[in-house]
C-alpha positions in Angstrom: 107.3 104.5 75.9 104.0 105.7 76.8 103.8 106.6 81.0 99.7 106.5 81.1 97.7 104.0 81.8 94.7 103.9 79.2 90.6 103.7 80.3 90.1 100.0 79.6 87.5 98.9 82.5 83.8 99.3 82.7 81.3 99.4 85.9 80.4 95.6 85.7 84.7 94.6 85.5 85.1 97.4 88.7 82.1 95.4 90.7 83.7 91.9 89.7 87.0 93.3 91.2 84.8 94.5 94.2 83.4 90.6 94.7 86.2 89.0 92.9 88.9 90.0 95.1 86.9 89.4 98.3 84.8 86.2 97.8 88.1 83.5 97.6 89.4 81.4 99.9 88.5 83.3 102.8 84.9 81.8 103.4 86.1 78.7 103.2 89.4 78.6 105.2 88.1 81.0 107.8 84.7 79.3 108.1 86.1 77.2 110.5 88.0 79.7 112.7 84.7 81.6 113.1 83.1 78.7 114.2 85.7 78.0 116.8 85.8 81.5 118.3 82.0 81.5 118.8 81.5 77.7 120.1 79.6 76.8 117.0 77.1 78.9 118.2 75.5 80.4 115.0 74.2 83.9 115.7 77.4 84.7 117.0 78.8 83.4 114.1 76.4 86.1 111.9 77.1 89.0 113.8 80.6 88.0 113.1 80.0 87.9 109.9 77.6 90.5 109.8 80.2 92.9 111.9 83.2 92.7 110.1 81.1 93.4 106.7 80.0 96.1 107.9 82.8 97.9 108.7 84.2 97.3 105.1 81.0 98.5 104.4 81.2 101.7 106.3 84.7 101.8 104.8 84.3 101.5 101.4 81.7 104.2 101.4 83.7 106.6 102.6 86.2 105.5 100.0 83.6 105.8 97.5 83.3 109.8 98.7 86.5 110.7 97.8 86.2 108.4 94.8 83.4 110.9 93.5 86.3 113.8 93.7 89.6 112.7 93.0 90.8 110.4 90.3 94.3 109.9 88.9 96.7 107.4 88.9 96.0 104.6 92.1 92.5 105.4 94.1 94.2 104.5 97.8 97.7 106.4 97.2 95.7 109.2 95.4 93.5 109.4 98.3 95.8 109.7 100.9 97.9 112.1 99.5 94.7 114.5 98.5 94.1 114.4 102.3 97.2 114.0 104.1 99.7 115.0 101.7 102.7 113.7 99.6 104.8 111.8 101.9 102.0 110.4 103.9 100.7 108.4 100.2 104.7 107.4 100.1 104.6 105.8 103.2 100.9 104.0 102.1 102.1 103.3 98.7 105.5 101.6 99.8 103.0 99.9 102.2 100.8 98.6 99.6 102.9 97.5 97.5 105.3 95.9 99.6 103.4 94.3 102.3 99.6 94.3 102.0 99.3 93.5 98.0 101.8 90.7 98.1 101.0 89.0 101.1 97.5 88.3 100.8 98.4 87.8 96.8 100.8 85.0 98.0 98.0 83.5 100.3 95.7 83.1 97.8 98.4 81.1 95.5 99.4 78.8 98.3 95.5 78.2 99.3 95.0 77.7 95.4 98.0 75.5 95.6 96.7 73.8 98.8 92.9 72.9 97.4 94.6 72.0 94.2 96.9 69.5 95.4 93.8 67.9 97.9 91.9 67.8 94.5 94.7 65.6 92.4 95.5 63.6 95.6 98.9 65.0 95.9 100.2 65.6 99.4 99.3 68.9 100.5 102.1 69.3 102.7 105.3 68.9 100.4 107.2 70.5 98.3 104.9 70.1 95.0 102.3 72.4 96.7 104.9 75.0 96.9 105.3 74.6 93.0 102.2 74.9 92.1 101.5 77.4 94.3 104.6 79.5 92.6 103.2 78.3 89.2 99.8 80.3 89.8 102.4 83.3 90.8 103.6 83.2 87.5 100.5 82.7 85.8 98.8 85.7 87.3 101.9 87.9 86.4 101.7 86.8 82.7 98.1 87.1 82.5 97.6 90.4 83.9 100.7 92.3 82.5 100.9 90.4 79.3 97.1 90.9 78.8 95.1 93.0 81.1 91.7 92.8 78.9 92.1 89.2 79.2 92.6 89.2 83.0 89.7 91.8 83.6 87.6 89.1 81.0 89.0 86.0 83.6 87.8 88.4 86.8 84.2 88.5 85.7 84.0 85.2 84.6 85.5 83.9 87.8 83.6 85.8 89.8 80.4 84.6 88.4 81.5 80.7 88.9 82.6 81.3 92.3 78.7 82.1 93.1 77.3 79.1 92.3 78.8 76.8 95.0 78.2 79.9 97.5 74.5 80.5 96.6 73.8 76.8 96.5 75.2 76.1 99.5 73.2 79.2 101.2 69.6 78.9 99.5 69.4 74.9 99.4 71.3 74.5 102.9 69.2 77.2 104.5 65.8 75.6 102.8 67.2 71.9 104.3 68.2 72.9 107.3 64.6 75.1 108.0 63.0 71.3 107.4 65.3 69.6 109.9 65.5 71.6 112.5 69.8 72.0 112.2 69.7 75.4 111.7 67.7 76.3 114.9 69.9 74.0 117.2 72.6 75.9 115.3 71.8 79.1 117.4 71.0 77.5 120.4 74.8 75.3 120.3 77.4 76.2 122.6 80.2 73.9 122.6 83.1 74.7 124.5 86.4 73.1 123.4 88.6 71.3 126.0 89.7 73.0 129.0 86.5 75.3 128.8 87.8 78.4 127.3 85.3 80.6 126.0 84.9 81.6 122.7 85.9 85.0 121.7 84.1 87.4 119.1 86.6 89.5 118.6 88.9 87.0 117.8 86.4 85.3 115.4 86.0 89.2 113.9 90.5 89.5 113.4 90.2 86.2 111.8 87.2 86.7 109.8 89.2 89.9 108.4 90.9 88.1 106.0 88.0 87.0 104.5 86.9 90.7 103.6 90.0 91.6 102.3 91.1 93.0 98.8 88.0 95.5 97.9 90.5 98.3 98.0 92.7 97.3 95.7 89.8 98.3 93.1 91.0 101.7 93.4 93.8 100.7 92.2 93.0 101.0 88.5 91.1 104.7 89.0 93.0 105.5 85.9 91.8 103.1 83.6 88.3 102.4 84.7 85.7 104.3 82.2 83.9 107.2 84.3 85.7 106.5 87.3 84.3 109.5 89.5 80.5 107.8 88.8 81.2 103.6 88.2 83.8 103.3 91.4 81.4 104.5 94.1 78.8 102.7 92.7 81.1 99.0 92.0 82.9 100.2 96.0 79.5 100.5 97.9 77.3 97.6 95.8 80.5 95.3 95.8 80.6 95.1 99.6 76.8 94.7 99.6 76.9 91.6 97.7 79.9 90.1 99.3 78.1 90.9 103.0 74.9 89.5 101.4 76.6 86.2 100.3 78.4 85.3 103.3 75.9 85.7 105.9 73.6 83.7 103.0 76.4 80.8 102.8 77.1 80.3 106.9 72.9 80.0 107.5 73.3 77.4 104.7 76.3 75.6 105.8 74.7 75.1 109.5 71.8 73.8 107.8 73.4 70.9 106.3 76.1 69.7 109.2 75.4 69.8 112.6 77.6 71.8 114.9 79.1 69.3 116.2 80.4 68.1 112.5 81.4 71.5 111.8 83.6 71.6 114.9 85.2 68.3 114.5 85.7 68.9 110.8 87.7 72.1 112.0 89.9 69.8 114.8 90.4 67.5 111.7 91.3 69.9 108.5 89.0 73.0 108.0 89.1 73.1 104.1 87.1 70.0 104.3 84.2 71.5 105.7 83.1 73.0 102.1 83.8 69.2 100.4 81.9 67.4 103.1 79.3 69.6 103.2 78.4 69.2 99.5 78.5 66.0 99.9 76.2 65.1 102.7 73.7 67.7 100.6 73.6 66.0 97.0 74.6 62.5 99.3 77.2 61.8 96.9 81.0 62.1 96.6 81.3 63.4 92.9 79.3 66.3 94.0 82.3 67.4 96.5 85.2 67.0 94.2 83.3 69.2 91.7 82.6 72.2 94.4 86.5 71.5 95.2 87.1 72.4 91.4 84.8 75.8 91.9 86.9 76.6 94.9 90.2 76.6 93.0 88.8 78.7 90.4 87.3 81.1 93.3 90.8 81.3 94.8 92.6 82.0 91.9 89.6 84.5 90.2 90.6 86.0 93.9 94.2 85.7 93.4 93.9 87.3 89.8 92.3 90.3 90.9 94.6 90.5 93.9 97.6 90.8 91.0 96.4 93.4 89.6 97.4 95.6 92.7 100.5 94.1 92.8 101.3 94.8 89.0 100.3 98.1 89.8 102.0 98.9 93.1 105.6 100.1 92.2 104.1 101.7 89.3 102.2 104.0 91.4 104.9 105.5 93.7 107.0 105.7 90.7 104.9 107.5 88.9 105.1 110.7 91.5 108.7 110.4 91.1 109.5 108.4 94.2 110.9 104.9 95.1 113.8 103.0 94.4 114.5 103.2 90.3 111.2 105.4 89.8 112.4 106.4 86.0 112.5 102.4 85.4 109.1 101.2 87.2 107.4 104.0 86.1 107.5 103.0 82.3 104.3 101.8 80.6 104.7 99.3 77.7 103.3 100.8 74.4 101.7 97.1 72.9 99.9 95.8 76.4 99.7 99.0 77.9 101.4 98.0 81.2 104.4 98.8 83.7 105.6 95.8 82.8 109.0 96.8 85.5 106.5 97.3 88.1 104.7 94.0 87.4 107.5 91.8 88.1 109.0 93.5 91.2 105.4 93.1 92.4 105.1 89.3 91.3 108.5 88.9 93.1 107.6 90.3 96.1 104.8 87.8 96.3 106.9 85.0 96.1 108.8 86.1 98.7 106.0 86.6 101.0 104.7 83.3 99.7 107.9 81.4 101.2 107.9 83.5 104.2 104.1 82.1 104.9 105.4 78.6 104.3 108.6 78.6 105.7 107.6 80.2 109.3 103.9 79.8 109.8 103.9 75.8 108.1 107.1 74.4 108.5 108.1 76.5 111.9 112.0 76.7 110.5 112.2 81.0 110.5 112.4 83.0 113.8 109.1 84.4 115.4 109.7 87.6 114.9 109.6 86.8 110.9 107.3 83.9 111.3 103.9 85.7 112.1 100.8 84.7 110.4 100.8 87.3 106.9 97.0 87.6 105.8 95.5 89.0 108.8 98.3 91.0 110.8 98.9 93.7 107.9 95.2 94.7 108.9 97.1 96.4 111.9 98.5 99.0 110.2 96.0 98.9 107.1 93.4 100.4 109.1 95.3 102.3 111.2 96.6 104.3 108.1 92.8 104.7 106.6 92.4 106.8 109.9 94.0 109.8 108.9 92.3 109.7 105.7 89.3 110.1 107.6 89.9 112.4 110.0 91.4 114.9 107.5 88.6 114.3 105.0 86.1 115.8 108.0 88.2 118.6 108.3 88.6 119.3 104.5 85.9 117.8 102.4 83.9 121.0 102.0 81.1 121.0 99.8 79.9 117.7 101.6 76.7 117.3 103.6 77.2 116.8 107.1 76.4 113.0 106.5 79.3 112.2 104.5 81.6 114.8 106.0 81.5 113.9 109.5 79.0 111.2 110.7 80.5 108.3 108.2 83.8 109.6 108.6 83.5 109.3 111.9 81.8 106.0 112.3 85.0 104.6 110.0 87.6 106.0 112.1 85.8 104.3 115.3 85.6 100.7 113.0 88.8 101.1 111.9 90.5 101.4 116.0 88.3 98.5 116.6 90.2 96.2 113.8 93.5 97.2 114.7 92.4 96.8 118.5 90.8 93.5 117.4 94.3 92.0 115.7 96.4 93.3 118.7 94.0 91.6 121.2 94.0 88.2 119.2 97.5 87.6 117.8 99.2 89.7 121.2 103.2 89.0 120.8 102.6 88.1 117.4 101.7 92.1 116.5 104.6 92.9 117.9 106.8 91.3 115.9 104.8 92.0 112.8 105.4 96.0 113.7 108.8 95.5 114.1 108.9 94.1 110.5 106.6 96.7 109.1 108.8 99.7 110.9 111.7 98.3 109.3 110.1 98.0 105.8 108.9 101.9 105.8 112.4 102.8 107.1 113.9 101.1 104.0 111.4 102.6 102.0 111.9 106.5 103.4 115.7 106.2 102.9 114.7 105.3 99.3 111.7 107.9 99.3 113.5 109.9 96.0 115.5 106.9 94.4 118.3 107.5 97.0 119.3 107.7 100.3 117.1 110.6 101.8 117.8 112.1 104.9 115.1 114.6 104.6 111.8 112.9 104.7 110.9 114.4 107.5 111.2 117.8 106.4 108.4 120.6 106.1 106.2 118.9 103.5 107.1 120.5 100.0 104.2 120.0 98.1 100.9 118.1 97.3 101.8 116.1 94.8 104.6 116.0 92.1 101.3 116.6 89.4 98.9 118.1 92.1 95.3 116.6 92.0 93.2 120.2 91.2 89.6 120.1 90.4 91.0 121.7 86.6 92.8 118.0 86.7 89.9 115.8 87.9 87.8 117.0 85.1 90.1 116.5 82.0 
């Protein structure tokens, strides 16, 4: 077989993934945590909003820097291991792949599953949303390993659907709510829930997170985007414009239809009915909210889809360096779809296990605490926390850079970074905990496995690079 991934993706697929893999369910379910942390008050809400985009913002630019010089087989592992060697991109990689892809993957699935089943008028909370939920697993494995032209096709037309109830919502709901006055009694509100606790920002920001989530997991087809080193800045930087653009756009609109007080007794009630009811009271008619439930499942799963495509690619690219558990067999590429079709369904695997860890401790409260922690915004503790180093060893390396984008972004990142991983530990407290407990033991697993066997000597002077080092001669084949 084949072990190289082939150039298949253009600029305008890489800026879908950007969008795509953002824009989901996040605006809609965390819409109503954001307006609970900041007591419906809506310019607190925006620089919320406005805050946590930023920092990907920030982030992804820095991203985009090192995107400019290194390209080879995953953009995050590659990047790490450029910067902070070998074994640090192991312990990234195994952390990818194992935790961050999956579990926000899985989310997507059960969400999907969720608005689905509200859609049909099946029971949310039983057992057939866990089916479906599995079945859109399934389907995203088959689509994108079976056929990744057809999956990249499905991201850019999903992405372009998921605009339309977003950018109605935020024109005509801003334009309505200018005429009746909601949207200024929107900044003015301050309604303090029972027992008058304050709401926090910072809180609102950790939960808000989620709803950023995924841009980096563009980098993870470097290899087989066309002109890599010039289309992934550009779909990294003007992807997280967009997004940032869209959601500030859509939470002025959404404050312009429904009163605050609505908003906040439509979170109390169900928060995934704020985006249905809200339609509804626009257009005044009920058809006009089951169809914007329709464009929400295809946001989720357009989300979900590009979300698979790191997962398919995760084993793949530890593998590839010669490291992992069975690297020889997940680092094969099928010949016909061009694919590591071994990698694809450890990867789908691993989402359905994070899937039933989501359902089975966070739902239905039957797994221990220290398993039962809430999985799409936790792994943001040690996601950010690991993009520090990149940093700091990129202002102490990247020469050739200006001192713009070798210190002064750099910097600003590694300070945005702390404050999400202060932001999560604040918020969720005990809860942290026992999600680092988890991930320790994960990465322990994964450096006893870190050359396909029991290693003892991970810790040892680091031997190299990179198994095929990443030289300028390499970049510029």
């Amino acid at each position: 077989m084949e072990n190289k991934l082939t150039k298949k993706y253009g600029l305008l697929t890489a800026i879908c993934m950007v969008v795509g893999t953002v824009v989901g369910s996040g605006i809609f379910v965390k819409a109503g945590k954001v307006l609970e942390n900041t007591n419906g008050n809506m310019l607190k809400c925006l620089i919320t909003v406005g805050g946590v985009g930023l920092i990907m913002l920030i982030c992804s630019y820095v991203f985009s820097i090192l995107a400019q010089r290194h390209e080879k087989v995953n953009g995050i592992v590659d990047y790490s291991e450029v910067t902070c060697g070998r074994k640090f991109a192991y312990i990234v990689g195994w952390f990818m792949t194992t935790i961050y892809y999956p579990t926000i993957t899985s989310t997507l699935a059960w969400v999907s599953g969720k608005y689905t089943c509200v859609l049909f008028g099946w029971d949310p909370c039983s057992d057939l949303h866990i089916a479906v939920s599995a079945f859109y697993l399934i389907c995203g494995y088959f689509v994108n390993a079976m056929s990744p032209k057809l999956a990249g096709k499905f991201q850019v037309s999903a992405t372009f659907i998921k605009f339309v109830p977003l950018l109605v919502m935020g024109v005509v709901g801003t334009i309505v709510g200018l005429k009746n006055g909601n949207i200024g009694e929107a900044f003015s509100a301050n309604i303090v829930p029972e027992g008058g606790a304050s709401g926090s920002i910072i809180a609102a920001m950790c939960a808000f997170a989620f709803a950023y989530e995924g841009w980096i997991i563009t980098t993870s087809i470097n290899s087989e985007l066309k002109n890599s080193k010039k289309n992934l800045p550009i779909a990294l930087v003007l992807g997280a414009i967009i997004v940032v653009s869209i959601y500030l756009l859509y939470f002025l609109g959404l404050s312009g239809i429904l009163k605050t007080e609505e908003l906040i007794d439509l979170n109390k009630l169900d928060a995934d009915l704020i985006p249905k009811h809200a339609f509804t009271t626009l257009f005044k008619n009920e058809v006009f909210g089951t169809i914007v439930s329709v464009f929400i499942v295809i946001s989720c799963l357009g989300t979900m889809n590009g979300l698979m495509i790191g997962c398919c690619r995760g084993m793949y690219s530890i593998a590839v360096r010669g490291e992992g558990p069975a690297h020889k067999m997940f680092a094969q590429v099928d010949n016909e779809t061009n694919m590591p079709h071994n990698s694809s369904i450890i990867g789908v695997a691993l989402c359905m296990l994070w899937m039933f860890q989501w359902e089975l401790g966070l739902i239905r409260g039957k797994l221990p605490a220290i398993i039962g922690w809430e999985n799409d915004e936790l792994p943001i503790i040690t996601l950010y926390g690991l993009y520090i180093p990149i940093f700091v060893v990129l202002m102490i390396k990247g020469k050739g850079l200006n001192v713009f984008q070798r210190f002064i972004m750099p910097f600003v990142a590694c300070v945005c970074c702390g404050f999400m991983v202060y932001s999560a530990i604040a918020a969720y407290k005990i809860q942290s905990l026992y999600y680092l407990i988890v991930f320790a033991v994960i990465t322990l697993i994964g450096i006893l496995c870190y050359k396909g066997r029991i290693s003892l000597a991970f810790f040892k002077k680091e031997e190299s690079i990179a198994s095929e080092p990443v030289t300028e001669a390499s970049e510029t084949k």
